[in-house]
N, C-alpha and C positions, 0 to 999 in steps of 0.2 A: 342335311339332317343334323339334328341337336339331339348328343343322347344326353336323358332325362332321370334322376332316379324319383321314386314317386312315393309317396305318403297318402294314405287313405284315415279320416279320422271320420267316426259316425258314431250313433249309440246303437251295442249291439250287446246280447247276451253274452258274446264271448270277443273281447279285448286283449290287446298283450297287455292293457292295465286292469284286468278285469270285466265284469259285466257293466253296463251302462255307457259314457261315451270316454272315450277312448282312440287311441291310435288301433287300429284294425289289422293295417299291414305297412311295411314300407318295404323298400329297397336296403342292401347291406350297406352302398356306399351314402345313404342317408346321412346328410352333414349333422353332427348332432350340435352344431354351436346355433342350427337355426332351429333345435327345437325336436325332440321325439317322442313328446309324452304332455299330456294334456296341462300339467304344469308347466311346460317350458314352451310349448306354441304359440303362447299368450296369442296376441289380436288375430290371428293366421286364422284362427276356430274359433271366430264372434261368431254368433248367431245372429241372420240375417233376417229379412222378413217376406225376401225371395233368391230368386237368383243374382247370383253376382259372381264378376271372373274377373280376371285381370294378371297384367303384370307386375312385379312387384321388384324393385331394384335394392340391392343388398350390398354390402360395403364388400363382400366377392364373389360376388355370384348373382344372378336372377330366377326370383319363383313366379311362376305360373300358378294362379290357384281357378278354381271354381268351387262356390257353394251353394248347393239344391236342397232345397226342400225334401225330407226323405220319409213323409209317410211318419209311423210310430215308432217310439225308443223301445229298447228293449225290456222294458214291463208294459208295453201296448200302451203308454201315452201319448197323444199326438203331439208333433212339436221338433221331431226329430229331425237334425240333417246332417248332410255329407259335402265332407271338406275333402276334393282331390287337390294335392301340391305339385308341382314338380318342378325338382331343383334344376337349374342352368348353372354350371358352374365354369362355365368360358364365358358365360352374359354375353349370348349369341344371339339369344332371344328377343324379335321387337312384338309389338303389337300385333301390326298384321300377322305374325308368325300364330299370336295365340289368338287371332281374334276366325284365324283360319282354319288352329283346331278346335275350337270348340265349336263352330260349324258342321265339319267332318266328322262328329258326335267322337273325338278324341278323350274326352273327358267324361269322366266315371258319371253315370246317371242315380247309380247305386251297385250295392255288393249284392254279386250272387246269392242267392241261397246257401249255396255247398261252401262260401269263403269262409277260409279258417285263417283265424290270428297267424299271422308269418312277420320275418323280418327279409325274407328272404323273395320280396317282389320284385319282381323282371324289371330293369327300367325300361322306358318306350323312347320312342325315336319322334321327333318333333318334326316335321318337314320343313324347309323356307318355303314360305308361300310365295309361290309364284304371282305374278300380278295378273288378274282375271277381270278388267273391268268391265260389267255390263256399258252399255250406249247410255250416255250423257245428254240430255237436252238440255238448251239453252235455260229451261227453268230450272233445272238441275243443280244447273252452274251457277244461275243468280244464291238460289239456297244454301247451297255450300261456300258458297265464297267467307260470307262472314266467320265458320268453323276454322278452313282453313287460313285466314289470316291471324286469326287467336293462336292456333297452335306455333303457324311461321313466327310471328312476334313471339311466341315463349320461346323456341328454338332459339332467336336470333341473342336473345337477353339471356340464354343462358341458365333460364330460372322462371319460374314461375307455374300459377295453377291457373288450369281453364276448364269450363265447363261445358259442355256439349248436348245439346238434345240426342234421343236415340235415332229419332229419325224425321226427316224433312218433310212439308206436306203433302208433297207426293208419296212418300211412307218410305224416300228409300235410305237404308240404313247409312248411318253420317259418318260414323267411328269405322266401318269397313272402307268408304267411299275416300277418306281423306286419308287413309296412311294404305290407302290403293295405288294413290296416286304419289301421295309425299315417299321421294327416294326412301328404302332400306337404312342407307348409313345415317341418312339425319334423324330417321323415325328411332335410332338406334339408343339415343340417348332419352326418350319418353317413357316415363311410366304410364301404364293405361289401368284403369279401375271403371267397369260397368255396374251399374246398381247398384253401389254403395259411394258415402260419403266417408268410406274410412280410410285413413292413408294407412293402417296397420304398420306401422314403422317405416314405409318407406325411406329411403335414401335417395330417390330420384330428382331429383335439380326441377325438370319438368313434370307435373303430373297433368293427366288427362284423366278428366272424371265423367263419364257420360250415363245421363238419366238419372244424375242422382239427386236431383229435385234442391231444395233453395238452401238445403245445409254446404253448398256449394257456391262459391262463390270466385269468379275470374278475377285474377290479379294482376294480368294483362289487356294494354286494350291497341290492337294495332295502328300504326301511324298508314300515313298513303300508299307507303313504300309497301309495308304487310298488305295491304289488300290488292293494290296492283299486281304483286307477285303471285298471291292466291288466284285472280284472277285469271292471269296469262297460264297456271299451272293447269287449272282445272279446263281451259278453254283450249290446251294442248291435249288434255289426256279426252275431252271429246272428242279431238280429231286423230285418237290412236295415236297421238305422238307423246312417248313417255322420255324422261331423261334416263340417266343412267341409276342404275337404283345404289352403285356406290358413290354415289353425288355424296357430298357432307356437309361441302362448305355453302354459305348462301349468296357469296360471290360468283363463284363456279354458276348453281343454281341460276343467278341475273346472266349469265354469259349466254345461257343455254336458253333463258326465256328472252332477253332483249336484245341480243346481237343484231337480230336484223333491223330494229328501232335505233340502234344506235349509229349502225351504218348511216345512215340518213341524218343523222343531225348536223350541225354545226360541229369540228373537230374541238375546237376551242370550248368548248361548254361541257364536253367530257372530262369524266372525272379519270385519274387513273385505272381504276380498277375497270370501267369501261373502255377504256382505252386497251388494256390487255386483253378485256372479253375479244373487240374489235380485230387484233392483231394474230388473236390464237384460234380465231374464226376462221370458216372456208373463204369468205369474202375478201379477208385481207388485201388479199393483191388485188382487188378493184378497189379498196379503199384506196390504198397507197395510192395507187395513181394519179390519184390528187394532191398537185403538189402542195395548197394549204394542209391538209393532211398530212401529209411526212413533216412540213417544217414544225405543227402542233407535237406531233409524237416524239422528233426529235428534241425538244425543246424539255418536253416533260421527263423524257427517258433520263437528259441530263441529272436531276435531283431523286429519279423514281426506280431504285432497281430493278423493280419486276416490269417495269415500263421498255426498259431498256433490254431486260432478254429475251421479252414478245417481242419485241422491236426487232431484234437480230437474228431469232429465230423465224420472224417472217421476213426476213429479207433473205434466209439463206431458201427458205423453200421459194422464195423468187426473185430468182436473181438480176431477173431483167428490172424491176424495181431499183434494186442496187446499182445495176449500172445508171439508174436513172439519177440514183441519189447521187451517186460518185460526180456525175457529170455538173450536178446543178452545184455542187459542194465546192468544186473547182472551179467554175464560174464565180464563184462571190469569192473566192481567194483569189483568183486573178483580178477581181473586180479593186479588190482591196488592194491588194500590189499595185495596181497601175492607178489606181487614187494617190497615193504616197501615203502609205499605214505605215505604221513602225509593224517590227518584225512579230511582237505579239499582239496584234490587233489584225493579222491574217487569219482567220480561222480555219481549224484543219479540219472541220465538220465531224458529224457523228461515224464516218467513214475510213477517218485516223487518215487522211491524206501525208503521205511520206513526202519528204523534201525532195528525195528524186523525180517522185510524182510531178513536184509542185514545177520542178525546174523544165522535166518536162515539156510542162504545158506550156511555161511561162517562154521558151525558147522557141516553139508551135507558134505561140503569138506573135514575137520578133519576127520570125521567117515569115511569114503573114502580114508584114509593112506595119505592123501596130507598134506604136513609140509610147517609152515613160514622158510622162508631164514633167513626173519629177522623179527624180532618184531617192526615194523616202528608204527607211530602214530595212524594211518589209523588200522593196526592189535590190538594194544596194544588198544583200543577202544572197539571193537568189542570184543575181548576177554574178557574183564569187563561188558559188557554191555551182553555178552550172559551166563555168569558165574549167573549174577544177574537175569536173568531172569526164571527161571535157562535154559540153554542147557546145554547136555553132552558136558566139554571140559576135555581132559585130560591133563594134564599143563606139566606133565612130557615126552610125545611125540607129544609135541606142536611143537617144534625147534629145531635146532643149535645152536640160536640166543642166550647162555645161561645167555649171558649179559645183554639183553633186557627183557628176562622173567624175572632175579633176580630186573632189575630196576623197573618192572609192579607190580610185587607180593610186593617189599618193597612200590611204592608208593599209589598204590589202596587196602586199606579194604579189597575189597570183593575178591579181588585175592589173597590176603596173604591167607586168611579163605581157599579160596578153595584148594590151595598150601597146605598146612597144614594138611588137610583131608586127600587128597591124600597121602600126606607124609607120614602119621601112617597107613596108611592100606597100603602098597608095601609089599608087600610077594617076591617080585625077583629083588633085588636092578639091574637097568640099570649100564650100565658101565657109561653114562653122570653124576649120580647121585654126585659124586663126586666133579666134575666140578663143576656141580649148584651149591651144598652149600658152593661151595667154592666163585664164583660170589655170590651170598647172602651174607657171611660175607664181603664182599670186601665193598657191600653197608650198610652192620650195623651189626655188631659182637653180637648183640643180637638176629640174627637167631640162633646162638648158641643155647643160652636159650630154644630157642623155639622147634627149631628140634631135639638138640642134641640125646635127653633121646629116641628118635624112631627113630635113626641113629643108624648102623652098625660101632661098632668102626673104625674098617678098613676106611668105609669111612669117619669118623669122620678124624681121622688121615692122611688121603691122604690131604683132605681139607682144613684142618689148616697151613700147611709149605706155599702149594700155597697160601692161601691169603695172608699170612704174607710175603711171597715174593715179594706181590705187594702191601703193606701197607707202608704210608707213617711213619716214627717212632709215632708219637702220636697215631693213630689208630693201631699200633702195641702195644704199652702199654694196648689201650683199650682193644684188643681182650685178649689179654693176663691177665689180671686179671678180665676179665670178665670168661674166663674158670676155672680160679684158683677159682672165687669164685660162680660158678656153682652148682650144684647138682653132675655134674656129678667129681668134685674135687679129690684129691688126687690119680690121676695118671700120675699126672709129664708131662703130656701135654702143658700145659702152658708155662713149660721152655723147655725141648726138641722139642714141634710138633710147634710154634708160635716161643720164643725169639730166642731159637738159631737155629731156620732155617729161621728166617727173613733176615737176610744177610746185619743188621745193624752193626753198625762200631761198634769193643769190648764196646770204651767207652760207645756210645749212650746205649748198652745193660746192661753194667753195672752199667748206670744212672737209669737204667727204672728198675733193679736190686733192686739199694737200695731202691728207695721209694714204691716199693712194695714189701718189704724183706720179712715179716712175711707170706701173703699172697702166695706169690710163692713160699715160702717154706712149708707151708702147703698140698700145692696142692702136691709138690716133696715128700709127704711122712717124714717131719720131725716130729719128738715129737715138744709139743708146746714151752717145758720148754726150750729144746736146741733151736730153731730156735729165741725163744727171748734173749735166752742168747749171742747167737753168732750177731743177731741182736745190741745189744750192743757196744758187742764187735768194730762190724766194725762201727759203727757210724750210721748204717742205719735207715731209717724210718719207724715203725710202717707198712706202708704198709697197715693198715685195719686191726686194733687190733679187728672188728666186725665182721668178715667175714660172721658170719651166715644171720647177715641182708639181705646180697646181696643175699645170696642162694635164701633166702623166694622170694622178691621179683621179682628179675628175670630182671628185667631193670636198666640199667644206661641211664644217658642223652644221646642223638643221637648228633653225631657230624658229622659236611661234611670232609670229608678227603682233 
């Protein structure tokens, strides 16, 4: 209910402005800035040339008026009529509201006999009309279509005037029929005016003018979207199915008429705002189950906020969805890790995949005999990162990639450590095992130190020729008096398995010869007294008259090759 305060203006021998026409009665809480006296009503009390009603929108408030025809003025001329107003001032007021009371004969026909000029009129109570629509035919709905898309297209624009017949040619009333059907809150922003072409000062953004012949003209004309929508509306409320009457928006509105057309199309060809329809739908979860469908949604959620909380709000009401996303999500990130991505070119999907997560799976796929190709950024990560936490990784039937292991384990701690461990407990040296340490010294000839003493001579000795085959001469020198001055020393490795399988030029080897004479002769098995003698002799250099130091230690300086 809308309480109403009310105005009554007619010609009568007795007026609160006197005899003739005049205000008759009104209400006390009568606004008086919209007028209470035949000079301040202005357009409210034109004389019409029959009936006419409507709604009238005001910069704070809404009137409701009707004007009838009333028989003779008060000196018995014919010509006379009656203007009923009533003020809305919460503008609660739509169309249907007034087009339902003036139906329910709400509105004043004329004054009693016995009425006497008052200021002191009851206001009345306006009901919200309920929606009563009679049965729809299919001609029905052809006839109205074109109404209702005129009105949709002003609603949608915000603005505009349209014109309306009073009635279809089956006779049934057009202006009851389409704001029957069209939601409350959107018919909420309409002015409506029946049987006149006068806007009486309206404020209304949209006016709706019905029957009021060619001083009328529509200044909207709907596109495909307007008439399909009118279409779907009216072809719903034939089959008793109405929307929610506080609908407002005309998005909402398409959710409500095309969600189940939308389910059905191509994902890809959806626009957002269908895409949300889609997602806040009961279908959702048969939608999603299509995985073209999630990777569409997800893709758009990325740039589309409201895409994105339909998106998570239907994955939370189904969750089995979710796990479905979760799984396919981690699939293309392991897909990518064991491609060799770098570390940002792993995606964590719309699902926010955690690096625990990721490590995880990724350590699930190890145990499961599955090998990196290569140790890409993305891998060499994730292997650090699940070493440390800890998972089982076994570093030694990690790869191929023996290059990319030796460069992960020389530059991360926790992967040398683990490397290392591993190292000393192998009971069945791999046939790679060779390779590796030979990659390891290539990146720092102090693996040596490290692994030698829990290395298999054999592969000790496979190891050494090959790095030294690929050592630049200065990293030749290093490896090589770093074996001479080892633990594992005097067995002529240093000159036989390093200098002279390095495949450096005589001199360069006989340079890196003299300044480390004493030393690499040590290692070759000399007595001390002859190799400093002979030392002499050739003019050579000391070489590390200390050697033991180095033993203890175990490190020289790290140099880049």
């Amino acid at each position: 209910m809308t309480t109403c305060a009310q105005l009554v203006y007619t010609s009568a021998s007795r007026t609160l402005e006197g005899p003739g026409f005049g205000v008759v009665q009104l209400s006390p809480d009568w606004p008086a800035a919209v007028g209470d006296s035949r000079a301040t009503l202005g357009p409210l009390i034109s004389l019409g040339t029959g009936e006419s009603f409507g709604l009238r929108h005001a910069a704070d408030g809404r009137i409701a008026y009707r004007t009838v025809p009333a028989g003779t003025d008060a000196f018995g001329r014919p010509g006379n009529h009656l203007v009923h107003l009533l003020w809305d001032g919460d503008g609660r007021l739509t169309p249907r509201d007034v087009l339902a009371f003036r139906s329910a004969g709400g509105f004043l026909d004329g004054l009693p006999v016995e009425a006497e000029p008052s200021r002191e009129m009851p206001a009345v109570e306006v009901p919200s009309a309920r929606r009563s629509l009679p049965p729809l035919t299919a001609e029905d709905v052809d006839a109205l279509v074109p109404a209702m898309a005129a009105v949709l297209a002003a609603v949608a624009a915000g603005a505009g005037v349209v014109g309306l017949p009073a009635r279809t040619a089956s006779g049934r009333d057009v202006a009851e029929l389409v704001f029957g059907v069209l939601p409350r809150a959107m018919a909420s922003a309409v002015a409506l005016h029946v049987g006149t072409a006068s806007v009486m000062g309206d404020a209304g953004a949209v006016r709706v003018h019905v029957d009021a012949g060619p001083d009328v003209t529509s200044d909207v004309v709907p596109d495909g979207q307007d008439t399909a929508r009118a279409r779907a509306l009216l072809e719903a409320a034939a089959k008793k199915e109405l929307c929610s009457d506080q609908l407002r928006k005309l998005e909402t509105l398409d959710r409500w008429l095309f969600t189940d057309t939308w389910t059905g199309l191509d994902p890809a060809a959806l626009t957002p705002t269908q895409l949300v329809g889609v997602l806040e739908s009961e279908k959702a979860g048969w939608w999603l189950s299509s995985p073209d469908a999630v990777d569409v949604a997800c893709a758009v959620a990325a740039s589309a906020p409201e895409v994105e909380a339909a998106l998570r709000a239907a994955l939370e009401r189904h969750p089995d969805v979710w796990d479905r996303l979760r799984d396919r999500e981690l699939d293309a990130a392991l897909t990518a890790v064991f491609s060799g991505a770098g570390r940002a070119d792993v995606p964590i999907g719309f699902t926010g995949l955690t690096r625990a997560e990721l490590c995880e799976a990724f350590t699930a796929e190890l145990a499961r005999g599955r090998r990196l190709p290569e140790v890409g950024g993305a891998a060499a990560a994730l292997v650090e990162e699940s070493v440390a936490l800890p998972h089982p990784v076994v570093l030694l039937e990690l790869t191929d990639d023996l290059a990319g292991l030796a460069r992960l384990a020389t530059s991360r701690p926790v992967v040398r450590e683990a490397l290392v461990r591993e190292w000393a407990g192998v009971l069945e040296w791999p046939a790679s095992s060779a390779s590796l340490l030979g990659h390891l010294l290539l990146e720092d000839p102090d693996w040596f130190l490290t692994l030698g003493g829990s290395t298999p001579p054999s592969v000790v000795r496979a190891a050494l020729p090959w790095a030294a085959e690929r050592l630049a001469a200065p990293m030749v020198e290093r490896l090589a008096v770093t074996v001479a001055a080892s633990e594992l020393a005097g067995q002529g490795w240093a000159l036989r398995d390093v200098l002279f399988r390095s495949g450096l030029a005589e001199e360069e080897v006989a340079a890196i010869v003299a300044r480390n004479f004493l030393v690499l002769a040590g290692d070759d098995g000399w007595p001390g007294e002859v190799a400093r003698l002979t030392a002499g002799a050739l003019g050579a250099g000391d070489g590390g008259e200390a050697p033991e130091g180095r033993r203890k230690t175990g490190m020289w300086p790290r140099r880049r090759r």
